[in-house]
GUBAPA-822808 format. One record per residue (C-alpha): residue number from 1; x, y, z; residue in one letter. Coordinates in nm, 3 decimals. Layout:
<sites>
+-----+---------+---------+---------+------+
! seq !       X !       Y !       Z ! type !
+-----+---------+---------+---------+------+
! NUM !       X !       Y !       Z !    A !
...
+-----+---------+---------+---------+------+
</sites>
This chain:
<sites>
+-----+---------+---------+---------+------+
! seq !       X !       Y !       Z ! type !
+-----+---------+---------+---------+------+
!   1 !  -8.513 !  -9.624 !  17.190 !    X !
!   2 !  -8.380 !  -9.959 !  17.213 !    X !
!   3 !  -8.565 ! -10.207 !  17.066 !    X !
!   4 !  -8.607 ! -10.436 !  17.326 !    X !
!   5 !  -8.803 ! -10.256 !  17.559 !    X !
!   6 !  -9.135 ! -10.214 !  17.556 !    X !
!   7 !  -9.306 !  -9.893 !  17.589 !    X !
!   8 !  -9.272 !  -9.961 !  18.028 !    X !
!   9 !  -8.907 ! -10.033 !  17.986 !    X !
!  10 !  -8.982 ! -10.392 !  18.021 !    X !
!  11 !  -8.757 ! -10.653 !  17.799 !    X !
!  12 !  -8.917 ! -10.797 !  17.507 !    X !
!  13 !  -8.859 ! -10.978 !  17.171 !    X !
!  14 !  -8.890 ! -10.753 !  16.877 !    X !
!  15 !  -9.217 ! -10.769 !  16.674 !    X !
!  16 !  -9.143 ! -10.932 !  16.326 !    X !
!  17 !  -9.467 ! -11.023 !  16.215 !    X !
!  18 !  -9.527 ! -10.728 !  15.994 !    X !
!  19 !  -9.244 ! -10.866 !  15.791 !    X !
!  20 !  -9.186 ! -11.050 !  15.481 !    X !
!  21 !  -8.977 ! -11.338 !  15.414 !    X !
!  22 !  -8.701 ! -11.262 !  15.228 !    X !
!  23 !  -8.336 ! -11.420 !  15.120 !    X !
!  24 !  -8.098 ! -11.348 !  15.395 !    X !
!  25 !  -7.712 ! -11.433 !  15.466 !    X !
!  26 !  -7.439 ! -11.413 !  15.692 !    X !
!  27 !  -7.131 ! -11.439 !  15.746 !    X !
!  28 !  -6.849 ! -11.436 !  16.056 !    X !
!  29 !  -6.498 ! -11.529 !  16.113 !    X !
!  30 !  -6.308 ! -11.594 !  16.428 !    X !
!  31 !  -5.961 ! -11.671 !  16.549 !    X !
!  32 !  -5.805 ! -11.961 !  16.786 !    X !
!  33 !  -5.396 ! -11.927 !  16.840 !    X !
!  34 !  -5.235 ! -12.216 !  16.935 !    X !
!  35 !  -4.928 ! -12.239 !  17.125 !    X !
!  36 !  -4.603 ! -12.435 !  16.961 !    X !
!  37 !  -4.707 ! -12.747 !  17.199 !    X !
!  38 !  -4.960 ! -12.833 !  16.947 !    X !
!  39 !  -4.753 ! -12.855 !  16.666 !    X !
!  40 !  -4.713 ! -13.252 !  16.697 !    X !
!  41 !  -5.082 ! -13.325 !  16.754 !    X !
!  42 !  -5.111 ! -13.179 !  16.403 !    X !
!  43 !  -5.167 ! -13.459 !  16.121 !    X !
!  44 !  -5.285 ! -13.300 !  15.732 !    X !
!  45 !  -5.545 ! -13.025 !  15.815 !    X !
!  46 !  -5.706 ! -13.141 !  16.164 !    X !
!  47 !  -5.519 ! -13.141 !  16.524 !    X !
!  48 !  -5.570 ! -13.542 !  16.640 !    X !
!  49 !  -5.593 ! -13.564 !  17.019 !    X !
!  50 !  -5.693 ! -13.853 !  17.244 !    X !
!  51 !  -6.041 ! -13.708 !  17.256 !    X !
!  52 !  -6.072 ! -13.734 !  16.905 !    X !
!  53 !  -6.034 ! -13.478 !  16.552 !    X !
!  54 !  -6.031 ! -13.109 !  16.715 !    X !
!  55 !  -6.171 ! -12.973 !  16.381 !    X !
!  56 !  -6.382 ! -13.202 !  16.315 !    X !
!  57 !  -6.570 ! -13.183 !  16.656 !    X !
!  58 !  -6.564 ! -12.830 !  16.670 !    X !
!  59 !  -6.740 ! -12.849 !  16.355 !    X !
!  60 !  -7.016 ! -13.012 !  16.490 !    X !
!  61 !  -7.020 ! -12.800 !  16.782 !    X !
!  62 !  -7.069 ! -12.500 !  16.589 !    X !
!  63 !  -7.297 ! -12.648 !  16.351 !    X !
!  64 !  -7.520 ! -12.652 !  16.729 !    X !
!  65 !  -7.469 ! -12.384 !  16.812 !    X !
!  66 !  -7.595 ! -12.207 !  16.521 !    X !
!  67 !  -7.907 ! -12.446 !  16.551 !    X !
!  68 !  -7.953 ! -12.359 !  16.907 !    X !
!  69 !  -7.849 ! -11.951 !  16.878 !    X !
!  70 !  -8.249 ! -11.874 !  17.026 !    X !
!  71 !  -8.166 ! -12.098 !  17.319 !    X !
!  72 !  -7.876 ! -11.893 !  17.378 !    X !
!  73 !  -7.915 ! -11.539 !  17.360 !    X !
!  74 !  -8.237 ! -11.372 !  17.503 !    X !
!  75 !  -8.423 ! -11.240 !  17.250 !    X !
!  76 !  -8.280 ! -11.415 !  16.930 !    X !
!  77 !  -8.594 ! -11.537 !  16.713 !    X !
!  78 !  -8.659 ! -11.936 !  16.627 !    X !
!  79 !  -8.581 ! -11.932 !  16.256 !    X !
!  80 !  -8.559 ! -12.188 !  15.984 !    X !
!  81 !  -8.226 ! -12.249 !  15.874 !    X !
!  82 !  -8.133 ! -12.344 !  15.503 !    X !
!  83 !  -7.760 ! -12.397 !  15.484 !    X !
!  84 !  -7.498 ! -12.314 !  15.804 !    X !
!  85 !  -7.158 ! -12.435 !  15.628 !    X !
!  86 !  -6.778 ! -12.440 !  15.854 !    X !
!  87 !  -6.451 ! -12.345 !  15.668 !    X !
!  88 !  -6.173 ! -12.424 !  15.910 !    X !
!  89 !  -5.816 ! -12.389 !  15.854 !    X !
!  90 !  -5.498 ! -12.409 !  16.046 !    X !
!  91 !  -5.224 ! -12.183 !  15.887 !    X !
!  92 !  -4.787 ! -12.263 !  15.967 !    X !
!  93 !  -4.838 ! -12.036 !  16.300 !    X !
!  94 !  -5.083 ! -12.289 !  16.422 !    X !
!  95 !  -5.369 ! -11.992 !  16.398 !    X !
!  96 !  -5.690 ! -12.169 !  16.356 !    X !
!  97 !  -5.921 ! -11.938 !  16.119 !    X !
!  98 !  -6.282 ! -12.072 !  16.177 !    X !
!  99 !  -6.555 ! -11.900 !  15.876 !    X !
! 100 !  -6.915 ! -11.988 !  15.967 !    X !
! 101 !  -7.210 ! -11.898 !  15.727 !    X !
! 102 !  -7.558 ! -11.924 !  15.765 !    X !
! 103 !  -7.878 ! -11.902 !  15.496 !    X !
! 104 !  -8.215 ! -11.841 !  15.542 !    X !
! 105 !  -8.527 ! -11.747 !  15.400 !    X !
! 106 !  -8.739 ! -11.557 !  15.689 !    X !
! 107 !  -8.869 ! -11.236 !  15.849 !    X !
! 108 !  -8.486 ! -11.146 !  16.003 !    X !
! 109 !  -8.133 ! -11.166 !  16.012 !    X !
! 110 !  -7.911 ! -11.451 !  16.081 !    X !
! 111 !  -7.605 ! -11.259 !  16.197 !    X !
! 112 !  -7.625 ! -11.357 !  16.563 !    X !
! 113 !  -7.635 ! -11.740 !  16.453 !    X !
! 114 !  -7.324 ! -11.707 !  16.207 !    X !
! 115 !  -7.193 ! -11.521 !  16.515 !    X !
! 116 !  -7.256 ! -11.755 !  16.790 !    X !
! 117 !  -7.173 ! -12.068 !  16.560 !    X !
! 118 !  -6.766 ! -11.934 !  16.571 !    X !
! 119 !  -6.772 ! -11.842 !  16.894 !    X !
! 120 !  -6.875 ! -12.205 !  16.982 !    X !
! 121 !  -6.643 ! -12.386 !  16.756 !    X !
! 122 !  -6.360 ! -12.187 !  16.857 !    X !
! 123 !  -6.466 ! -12.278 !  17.266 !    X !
! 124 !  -6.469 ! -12.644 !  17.128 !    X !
! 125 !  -6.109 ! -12.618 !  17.001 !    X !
! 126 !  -6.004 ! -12.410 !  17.315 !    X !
! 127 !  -6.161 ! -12.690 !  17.539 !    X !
! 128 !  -6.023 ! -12.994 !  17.344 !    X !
! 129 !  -5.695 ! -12.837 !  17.331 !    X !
! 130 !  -5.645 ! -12.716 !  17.695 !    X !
! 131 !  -5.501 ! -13.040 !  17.816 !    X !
! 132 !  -5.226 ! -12.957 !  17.646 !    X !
! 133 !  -5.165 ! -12.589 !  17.689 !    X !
! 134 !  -5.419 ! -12.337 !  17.849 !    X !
! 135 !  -5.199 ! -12.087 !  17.651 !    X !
! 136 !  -5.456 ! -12.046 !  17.355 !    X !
! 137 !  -5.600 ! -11.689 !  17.258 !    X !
! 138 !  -5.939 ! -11.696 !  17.124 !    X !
! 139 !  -5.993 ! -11.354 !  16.877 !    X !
! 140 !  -6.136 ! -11.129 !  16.675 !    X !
! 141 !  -6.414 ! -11.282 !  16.648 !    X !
! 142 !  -6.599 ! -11.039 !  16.393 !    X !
! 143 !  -6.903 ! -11.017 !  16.156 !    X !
! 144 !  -6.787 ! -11.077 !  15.780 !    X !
! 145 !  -7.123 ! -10.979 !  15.571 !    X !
! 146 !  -7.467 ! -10.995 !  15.610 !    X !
! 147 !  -7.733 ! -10.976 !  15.310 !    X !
! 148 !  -8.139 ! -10.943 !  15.315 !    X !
! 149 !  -8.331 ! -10.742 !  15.485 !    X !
! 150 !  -8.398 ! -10.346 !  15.501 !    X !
! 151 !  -8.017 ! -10.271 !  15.566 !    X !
! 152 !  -7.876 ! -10.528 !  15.293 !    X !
! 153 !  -7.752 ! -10.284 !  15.015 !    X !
! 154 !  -7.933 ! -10.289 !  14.677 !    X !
! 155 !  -7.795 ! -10.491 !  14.385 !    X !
! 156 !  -7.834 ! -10.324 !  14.049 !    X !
! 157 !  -7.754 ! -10.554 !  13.756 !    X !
! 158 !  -7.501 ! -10.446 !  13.367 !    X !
! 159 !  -7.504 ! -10.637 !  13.088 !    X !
! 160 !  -7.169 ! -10.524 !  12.913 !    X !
! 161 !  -7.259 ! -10.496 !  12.561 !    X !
! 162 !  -7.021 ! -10.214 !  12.440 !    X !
! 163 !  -6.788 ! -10.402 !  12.290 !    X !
! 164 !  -6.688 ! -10.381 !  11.902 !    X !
! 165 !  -6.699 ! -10.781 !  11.852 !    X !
! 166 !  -6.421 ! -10.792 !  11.580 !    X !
! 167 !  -6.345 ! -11.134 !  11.644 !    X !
! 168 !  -6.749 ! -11.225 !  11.601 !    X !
! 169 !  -6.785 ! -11.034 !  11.296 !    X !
! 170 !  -7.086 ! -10.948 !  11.443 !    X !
! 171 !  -7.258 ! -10.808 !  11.751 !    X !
! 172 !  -7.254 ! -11.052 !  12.025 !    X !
! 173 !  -7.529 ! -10.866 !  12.196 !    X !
! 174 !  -7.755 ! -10.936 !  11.899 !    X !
! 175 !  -7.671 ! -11.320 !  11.888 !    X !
! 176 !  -7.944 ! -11.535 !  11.936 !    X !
! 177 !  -7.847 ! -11.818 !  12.150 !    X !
! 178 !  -8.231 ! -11.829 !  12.324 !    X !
! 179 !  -8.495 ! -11.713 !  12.105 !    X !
! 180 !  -8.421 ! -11.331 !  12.173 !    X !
! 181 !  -8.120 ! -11.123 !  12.136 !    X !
! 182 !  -7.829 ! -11.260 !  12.415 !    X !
! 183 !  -7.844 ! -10.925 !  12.513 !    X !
! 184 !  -8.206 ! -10.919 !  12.561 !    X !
! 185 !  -8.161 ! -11.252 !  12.745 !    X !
! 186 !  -7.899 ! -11.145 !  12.986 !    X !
! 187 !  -8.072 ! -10.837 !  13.083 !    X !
! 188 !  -8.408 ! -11.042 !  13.210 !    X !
! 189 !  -8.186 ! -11.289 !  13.335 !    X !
! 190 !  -8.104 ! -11.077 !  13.602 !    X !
! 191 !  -8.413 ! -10.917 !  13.643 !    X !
! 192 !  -8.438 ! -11.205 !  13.873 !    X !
! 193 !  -8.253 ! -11.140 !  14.091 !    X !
! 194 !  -8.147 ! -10.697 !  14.073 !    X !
! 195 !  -8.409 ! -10.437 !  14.169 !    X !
! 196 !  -8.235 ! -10.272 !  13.866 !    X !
! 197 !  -8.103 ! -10.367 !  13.561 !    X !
! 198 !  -7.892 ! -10.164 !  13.274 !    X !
! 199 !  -7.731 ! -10.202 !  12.949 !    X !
! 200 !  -7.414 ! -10.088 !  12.915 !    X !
! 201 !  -7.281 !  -9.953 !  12.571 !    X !
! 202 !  -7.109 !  -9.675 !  12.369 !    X !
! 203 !  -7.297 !  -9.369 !  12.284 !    X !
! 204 !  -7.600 !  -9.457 !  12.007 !    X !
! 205 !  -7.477 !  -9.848 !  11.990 !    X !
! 206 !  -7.790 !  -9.935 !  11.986 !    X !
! 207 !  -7.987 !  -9.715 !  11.791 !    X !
! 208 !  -8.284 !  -9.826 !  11.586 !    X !
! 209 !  -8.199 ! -10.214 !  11.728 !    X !
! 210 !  -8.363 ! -10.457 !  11.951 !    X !
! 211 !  -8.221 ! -10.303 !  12.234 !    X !
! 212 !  -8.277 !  -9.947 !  12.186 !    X !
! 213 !  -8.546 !  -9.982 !  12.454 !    X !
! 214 !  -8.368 ! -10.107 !  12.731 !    X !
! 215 !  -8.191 !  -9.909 !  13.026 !    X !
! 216 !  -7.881 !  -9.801 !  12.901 !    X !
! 217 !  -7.540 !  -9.654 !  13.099 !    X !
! 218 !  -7.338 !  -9.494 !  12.847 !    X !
! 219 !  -6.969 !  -9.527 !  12.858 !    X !
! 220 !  -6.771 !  -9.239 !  13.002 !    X !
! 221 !  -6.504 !  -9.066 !  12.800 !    X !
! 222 !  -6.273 !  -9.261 !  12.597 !    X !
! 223 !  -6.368 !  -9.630 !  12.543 !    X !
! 224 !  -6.096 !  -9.877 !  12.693 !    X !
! 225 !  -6.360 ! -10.211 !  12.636 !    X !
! 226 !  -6.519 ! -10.328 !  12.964 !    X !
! 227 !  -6.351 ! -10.120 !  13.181 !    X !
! 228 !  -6.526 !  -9.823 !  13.054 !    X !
! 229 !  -6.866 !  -9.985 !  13.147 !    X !
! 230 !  -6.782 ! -10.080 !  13.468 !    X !
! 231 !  -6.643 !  -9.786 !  13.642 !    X !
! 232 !  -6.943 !  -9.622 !  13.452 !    X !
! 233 !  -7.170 !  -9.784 !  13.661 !    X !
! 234 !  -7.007 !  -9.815 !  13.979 !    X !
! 235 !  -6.980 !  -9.411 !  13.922 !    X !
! 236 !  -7.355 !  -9.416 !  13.838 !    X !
! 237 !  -7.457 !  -9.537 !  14.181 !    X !
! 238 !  -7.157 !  -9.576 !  14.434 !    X !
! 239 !  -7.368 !  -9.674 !  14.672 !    X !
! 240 !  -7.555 ! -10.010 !  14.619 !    X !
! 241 !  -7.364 ! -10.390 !  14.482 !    X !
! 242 !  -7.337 ! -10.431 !  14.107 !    X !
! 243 !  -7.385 ! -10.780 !  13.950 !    X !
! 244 !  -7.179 ! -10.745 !  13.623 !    X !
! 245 !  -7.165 ! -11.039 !  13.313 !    X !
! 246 !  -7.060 ! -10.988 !  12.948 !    X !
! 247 !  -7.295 ! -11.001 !  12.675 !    X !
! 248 !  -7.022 ! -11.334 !  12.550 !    X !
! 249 !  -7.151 ! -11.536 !  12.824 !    X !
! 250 !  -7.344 ! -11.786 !  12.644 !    X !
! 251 !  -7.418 ! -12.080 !  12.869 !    X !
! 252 !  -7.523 ! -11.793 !  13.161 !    X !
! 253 !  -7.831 ! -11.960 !  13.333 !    X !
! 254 !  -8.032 ! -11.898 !  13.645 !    X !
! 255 !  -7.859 ! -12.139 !  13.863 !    X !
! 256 !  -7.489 ! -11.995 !  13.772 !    X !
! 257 !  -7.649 ! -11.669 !  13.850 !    X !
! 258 !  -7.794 ! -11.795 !  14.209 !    X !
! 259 !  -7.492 ! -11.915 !  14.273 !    X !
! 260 !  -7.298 ! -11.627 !  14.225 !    X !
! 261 !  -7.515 ! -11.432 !  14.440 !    X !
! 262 !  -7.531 ! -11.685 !  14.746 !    X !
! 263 !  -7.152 ! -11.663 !  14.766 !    X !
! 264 !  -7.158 ! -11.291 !  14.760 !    X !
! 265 !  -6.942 ! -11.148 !  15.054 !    X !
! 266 !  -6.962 ! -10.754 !  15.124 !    X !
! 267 !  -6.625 ! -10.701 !  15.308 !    X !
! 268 !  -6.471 ! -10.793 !  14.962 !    X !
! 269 !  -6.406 ! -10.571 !  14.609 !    X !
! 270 !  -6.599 ! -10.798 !  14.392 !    X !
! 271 !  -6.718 ! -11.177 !  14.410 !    X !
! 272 !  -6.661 ! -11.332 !  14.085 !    X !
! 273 !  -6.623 ! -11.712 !  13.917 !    X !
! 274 !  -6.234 ! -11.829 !  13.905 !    X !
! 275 !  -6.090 ! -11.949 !  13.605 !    X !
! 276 !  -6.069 ! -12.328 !  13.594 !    X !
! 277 !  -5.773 ! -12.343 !  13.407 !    X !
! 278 !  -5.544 ! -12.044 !  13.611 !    X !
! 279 !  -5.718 ! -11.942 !  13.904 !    X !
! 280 !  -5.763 ! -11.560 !  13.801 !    X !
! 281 !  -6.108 ! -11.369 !  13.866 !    X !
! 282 !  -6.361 ! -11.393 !  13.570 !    X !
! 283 !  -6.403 ! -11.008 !  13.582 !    X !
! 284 !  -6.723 ! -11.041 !  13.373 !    X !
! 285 !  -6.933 ! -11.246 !  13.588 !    X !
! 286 !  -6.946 ! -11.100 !  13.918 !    X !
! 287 !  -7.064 ! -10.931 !  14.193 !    X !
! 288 !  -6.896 ! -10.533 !  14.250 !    X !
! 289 !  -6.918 ! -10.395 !  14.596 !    X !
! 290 !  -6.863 ! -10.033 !  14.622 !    X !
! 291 !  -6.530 ! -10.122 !  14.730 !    X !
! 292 !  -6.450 ! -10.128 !  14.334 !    X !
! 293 !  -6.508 !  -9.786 !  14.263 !    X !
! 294 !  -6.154 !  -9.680 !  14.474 !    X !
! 295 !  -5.984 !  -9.953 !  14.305 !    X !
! 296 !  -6.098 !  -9.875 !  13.966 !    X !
! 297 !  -6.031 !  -9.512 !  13.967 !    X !
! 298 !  -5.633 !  -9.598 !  14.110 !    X !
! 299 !  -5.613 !  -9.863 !  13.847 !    X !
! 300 !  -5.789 !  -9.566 !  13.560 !    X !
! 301 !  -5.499 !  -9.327 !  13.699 !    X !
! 302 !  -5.229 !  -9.575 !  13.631 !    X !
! 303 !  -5.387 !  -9.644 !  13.287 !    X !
! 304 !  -5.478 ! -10.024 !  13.372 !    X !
! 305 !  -5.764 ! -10.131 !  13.202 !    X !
! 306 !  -5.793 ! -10.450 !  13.207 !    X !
! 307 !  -6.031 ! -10.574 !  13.460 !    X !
! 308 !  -5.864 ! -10.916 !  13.572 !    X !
! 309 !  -5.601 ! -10.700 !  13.647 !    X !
! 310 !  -5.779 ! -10.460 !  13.869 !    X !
! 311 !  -5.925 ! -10.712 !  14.024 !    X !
! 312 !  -5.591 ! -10.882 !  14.133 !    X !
! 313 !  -5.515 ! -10.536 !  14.275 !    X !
! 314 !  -5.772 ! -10.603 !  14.556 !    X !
! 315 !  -5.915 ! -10.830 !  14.755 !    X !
! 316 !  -6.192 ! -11.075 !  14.583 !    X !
! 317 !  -6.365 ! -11.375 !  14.689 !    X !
! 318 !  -6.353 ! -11.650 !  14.443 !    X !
! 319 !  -6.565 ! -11.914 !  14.395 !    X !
! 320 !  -6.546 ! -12.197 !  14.118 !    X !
! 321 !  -6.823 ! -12.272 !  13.852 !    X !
! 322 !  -6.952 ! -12.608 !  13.855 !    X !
! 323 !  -6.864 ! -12.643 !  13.478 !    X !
! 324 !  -6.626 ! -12.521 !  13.317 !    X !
! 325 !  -6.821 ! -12.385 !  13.006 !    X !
! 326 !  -7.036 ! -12.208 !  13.268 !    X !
! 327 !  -6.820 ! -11.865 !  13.227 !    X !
! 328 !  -6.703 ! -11.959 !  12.893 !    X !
! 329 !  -6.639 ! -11.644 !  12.647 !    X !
! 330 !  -6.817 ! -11.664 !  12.287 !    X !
! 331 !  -6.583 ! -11.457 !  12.027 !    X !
! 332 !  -6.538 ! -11.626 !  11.704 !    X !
! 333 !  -6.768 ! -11.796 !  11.479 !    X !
! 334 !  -6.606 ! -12.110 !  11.567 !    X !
! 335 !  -6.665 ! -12.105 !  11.946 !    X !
! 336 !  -7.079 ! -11.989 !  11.853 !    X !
! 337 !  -7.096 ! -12.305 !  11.630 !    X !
! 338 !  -6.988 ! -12.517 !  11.927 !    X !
! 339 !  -7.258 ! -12.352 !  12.142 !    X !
! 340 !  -7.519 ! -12.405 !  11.893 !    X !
! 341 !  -7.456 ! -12.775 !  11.908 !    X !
! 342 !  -7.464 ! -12.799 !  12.229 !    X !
! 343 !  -7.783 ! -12.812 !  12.400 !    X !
! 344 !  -7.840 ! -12.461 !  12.628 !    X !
+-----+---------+---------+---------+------+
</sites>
């Protein structure tokens, strides 16, 4: 039945009022090529014409649109928007990539305003440019990700803890950097924000400790360090998003976390924190999608286990802490007394 018609085949707007506000996020990418005539209008990353920046106007015109989506198309709800941010680029082909995503917190989806929001800006390019050349091809215009809601898939959360610490001398799980084993710390930590969370170690690693209690996934097979307990979980549950940090991640707080997740893209393998100093994918804070899971096993095949590695393999969004010490790795007893004088 489609949804909107009513019970007399008469159009309405879909009854949301049974629903609960929740987190929600989209994402949706189009395409504008440009024909060679443009090529001189270009000046550093915008396209300057006598009516004025072409990027920068179609910008704001998208930025509209998104606010004005329930204007636009029939049944779209009224809905409070939180963030609608424009990444525009032009690449040496003069193809204009135009990224539009939206946030809310409400009863439904924001797809059709990420949606609408590209379509507009790349109409405003399209009409800006025409004076030029009407030989521009807007396309494929598609849907990125979307998150929230009944359809949004699960995330389950691993604290990697399996580790031998050699360097530490010590377990770093057991480290108390917060009152409470890091371990311990980690795994509420994102209890915030997983409907699950687990502990990942080695068979009995935590026997008769403080973290005997806790959901555990034990590595498969023959230990290879982190690796193990990631393709452990994504083999666990193939079929929901895995947020993954190491138990070495001492300056983890909520706000690193929140950030992680609000970048989160599904059309990716993993979503994870860059390295500030050369660029690769912090494979131990991040989001997995099940995308991973075919990676992974190639890279297990080839006997790669090093997660950055993997990772490289595939195709990751990467997004860059606000600090550098955000994602920094605790080993040695040197690096743990610099943490302890810092203030957490």
């Amino acid at each position: 039945m489609l949804t909107h018609l009513d019970p007399n085949n008469q159009p309405n707007m879909v009854d949301i009022s049974h629903k609960d506000n929740t987190y929600r996020q989209a994402s949706a990418r189009g395409e504008v090529q440009l024909p060679v005539e443009m090529k001189p209008y270009l000046q550093g990353e915008d396209l300057i014409l006598k009516k004025g920046p072409v990027i920068q106007t179609a910008i704001i015109a998208g930025t509209m649109a998104v606010k004005k989506t329930a204007d636009l198309i029939p049944f779209c709800h009224s809905l409070p928007l939180q963030s609608c941010k424009f990444t525009i680029n032009i690449d040496e082909k003069l193809c204009v990539t135009i990224e539009c995503e939206v946030k809310t917190t409400y009863k439904t989806g924001v797809e059709m305003e990420a949606l609408c929001g590209v379509s507009v800006a790349a109409l405003t390019i399209y009409d800006m440019c025409k004076s030029v050349s009407s030989n521009i091809v807007i396309k494929n215009t598609q849907l990125l990700s979307k998150m929230g809601g009944k359809s949004a898939l699960p995330l389950h959360g691993l604290v990697l803890t399996g580790g031998k610490s050699q360097r530490m001398q010590r377990d770093k799980a057991l480290i108390d950097y917060h009152n409470q084993p890091h371990g311990e710390f980690l795994y509420h930590l994102l209890g915030n924000f997983c409907e699950k969370v687990f502990i990942s170690a080695r068979q009995q690693q935590w026997q008769n400790s403080n973290l005997a209690s806790f959901p555990t996934l034990v590595d498969e097979g023959e230990s290879h360090g982190p690796f193990s307990g990631i393709i452990t979980a994504l083999r666990s549950n193939p079929h929901v998003n895995w947020l993954i940090v190491a138990c070495d991640l001492a300056y983890l707080q909520p706000d690193i976390i929140a950030n992680l997740v609000n970048h989160h893209r599904q059309d990716v393998v993993a979503t994870c924190y860059k390295n500030t100093e050369k660029g690769f994918p912090e494979a131990l804070c991040g989001i997995y999608t099940p995308r991973a899971l075919d990676l992974f096993t190639r890279a297990e095949k080839a006997q790669i286990y090093c997660p950055v590695k993997v990772l490289q393999m595939g195709n990751c969004q990467l997004i860059s802490p606000q600090r550098p010490s955000d994602i920094a790795n605790i080993n040695t007893p040197e690096e743990y007394q610099q943490v302890m004088n810092y203030e957490l």
